[in-house]
C-alpha positions as CSV (number, residue, x, y, z in Angstrom):
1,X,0.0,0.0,0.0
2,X,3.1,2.2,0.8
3,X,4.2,1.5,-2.9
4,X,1.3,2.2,-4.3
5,X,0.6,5.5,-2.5
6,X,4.3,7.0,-3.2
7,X,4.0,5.6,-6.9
8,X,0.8,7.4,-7.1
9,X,2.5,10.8,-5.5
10,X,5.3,10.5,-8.2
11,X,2.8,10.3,-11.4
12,X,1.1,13.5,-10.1
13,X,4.7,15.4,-9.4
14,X,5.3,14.2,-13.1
15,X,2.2,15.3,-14.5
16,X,2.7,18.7,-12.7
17,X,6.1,19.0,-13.8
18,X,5.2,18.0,-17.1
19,X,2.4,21.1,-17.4
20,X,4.9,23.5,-15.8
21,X,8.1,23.2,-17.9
22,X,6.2,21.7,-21.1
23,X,2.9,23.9,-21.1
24,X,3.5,26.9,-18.9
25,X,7.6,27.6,-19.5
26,X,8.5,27.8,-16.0
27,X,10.9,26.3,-13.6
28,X,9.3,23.7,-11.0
29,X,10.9,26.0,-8.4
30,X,7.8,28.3,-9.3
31,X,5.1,26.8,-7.5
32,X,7.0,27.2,-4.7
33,X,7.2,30.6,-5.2
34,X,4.0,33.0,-5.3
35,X,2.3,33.0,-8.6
36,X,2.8,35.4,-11.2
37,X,0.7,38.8,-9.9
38,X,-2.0,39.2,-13.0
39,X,-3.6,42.4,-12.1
40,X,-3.5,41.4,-8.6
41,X,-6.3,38.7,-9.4
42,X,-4.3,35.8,-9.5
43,X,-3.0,36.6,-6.0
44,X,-6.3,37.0,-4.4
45,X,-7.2,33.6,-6.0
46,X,-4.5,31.8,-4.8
47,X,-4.9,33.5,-1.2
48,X,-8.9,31.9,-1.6
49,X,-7.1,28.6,-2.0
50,X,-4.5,28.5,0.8
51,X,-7.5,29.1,3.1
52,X,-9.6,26.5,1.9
53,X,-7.0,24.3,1.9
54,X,-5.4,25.7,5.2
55,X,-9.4,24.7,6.8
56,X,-9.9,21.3,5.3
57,X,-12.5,22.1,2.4
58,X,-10.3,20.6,-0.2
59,X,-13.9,19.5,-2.5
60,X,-14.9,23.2,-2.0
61,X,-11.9,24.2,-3.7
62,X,-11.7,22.5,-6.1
63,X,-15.7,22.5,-6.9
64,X,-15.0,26.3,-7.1
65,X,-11.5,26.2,-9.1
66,X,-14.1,23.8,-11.9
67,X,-16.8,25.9,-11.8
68,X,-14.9,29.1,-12.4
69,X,-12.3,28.0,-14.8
70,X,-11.8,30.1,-17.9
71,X,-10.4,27.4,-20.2
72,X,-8.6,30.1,-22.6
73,X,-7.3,31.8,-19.6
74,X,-3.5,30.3,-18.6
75,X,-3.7,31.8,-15.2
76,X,-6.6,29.5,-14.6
77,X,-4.0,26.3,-15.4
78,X,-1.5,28.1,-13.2
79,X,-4.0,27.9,-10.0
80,X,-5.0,24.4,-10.8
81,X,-1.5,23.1,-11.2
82,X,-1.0,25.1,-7.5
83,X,-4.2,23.3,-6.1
84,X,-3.4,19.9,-7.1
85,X,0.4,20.5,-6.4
86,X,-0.5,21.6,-2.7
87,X,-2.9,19.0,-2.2
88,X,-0.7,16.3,-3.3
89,X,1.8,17.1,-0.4
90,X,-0.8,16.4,2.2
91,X,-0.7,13.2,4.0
92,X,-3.3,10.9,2.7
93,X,-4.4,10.7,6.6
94,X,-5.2,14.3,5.9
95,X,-6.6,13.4,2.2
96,X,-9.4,11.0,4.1
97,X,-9.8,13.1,6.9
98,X,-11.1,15.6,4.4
99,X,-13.5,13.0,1.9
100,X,-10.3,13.3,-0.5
101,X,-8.1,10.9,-2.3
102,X,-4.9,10.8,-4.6
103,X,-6.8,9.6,-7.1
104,X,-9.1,12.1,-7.0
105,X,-6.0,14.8,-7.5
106,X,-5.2,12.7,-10.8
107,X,-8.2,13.0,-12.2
108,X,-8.7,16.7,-11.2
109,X,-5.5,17.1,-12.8
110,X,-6.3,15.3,-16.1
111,X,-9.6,17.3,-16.1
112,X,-8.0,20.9,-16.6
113,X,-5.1,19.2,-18.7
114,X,-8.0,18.0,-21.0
115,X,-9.7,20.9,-20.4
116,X,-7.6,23.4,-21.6
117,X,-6.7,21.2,-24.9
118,X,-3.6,19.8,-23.3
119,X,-4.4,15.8,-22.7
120,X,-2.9,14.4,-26.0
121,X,0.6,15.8,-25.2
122,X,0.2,14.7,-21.7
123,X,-1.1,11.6,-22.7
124,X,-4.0,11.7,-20.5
């Protein structure tokens, strides 16, 4: 089970790494740093994140990151690659504790990749 939950962590750091050097041009050192300021917006957004994240409502955040997405806006792929990215470094404990699973941050993931047009050259 140990296996399969670290093999599960490492295809999502791919796929994030994947959309952040392939699709977005950036270093993977930039998630760790804030995100690009877009008019402000994009800080505010990431700042409704943390706190969702920061109180346990990780379905309300992403519910909301899926029901606002602007597919032809990048910014939009830049807070979902920060969602999924900041959810995968929770401890699964924390995942369940929450009604969340790694699985379910895949498939969110593979969502906006499709999404935005990006599945065939992720391969999802």
């Amino acid at each position: 089970m140990i296996y399969q939950k670290d093999w599960l962590m490492r295809q999502i750091e791919a796929m994030i790494e994947a959309i952040v050097q392939f699709l977005l041009h950036k270093e993977k050192e930039t998630l760790q740093a804030p995100l690009e300021i877009v008019g402000g917006t994009e800080t505010e957004l990431k700042t409704r994140l943390d706190n969702w994240l920061r109180n346990g409502e990780l379905c309300k955040a992403e519910d909301w990151l899926f029901e606002n997405m602007d597919d032809t806006d990048e910014m939009w792929l830049r807070l979902a690659v920060y969602l999924y990215s900041e959810m995968n470094k929770l401890d699964d404990n924390v995942l369940r504790e929450h009604d969340f699973s790694r699985e379910e941050i895949q498939s969110g993931l593979t969502d906006v990749c499709r999404r935005f047009g990006y599945g065939p050259l992720l391969g999802v």
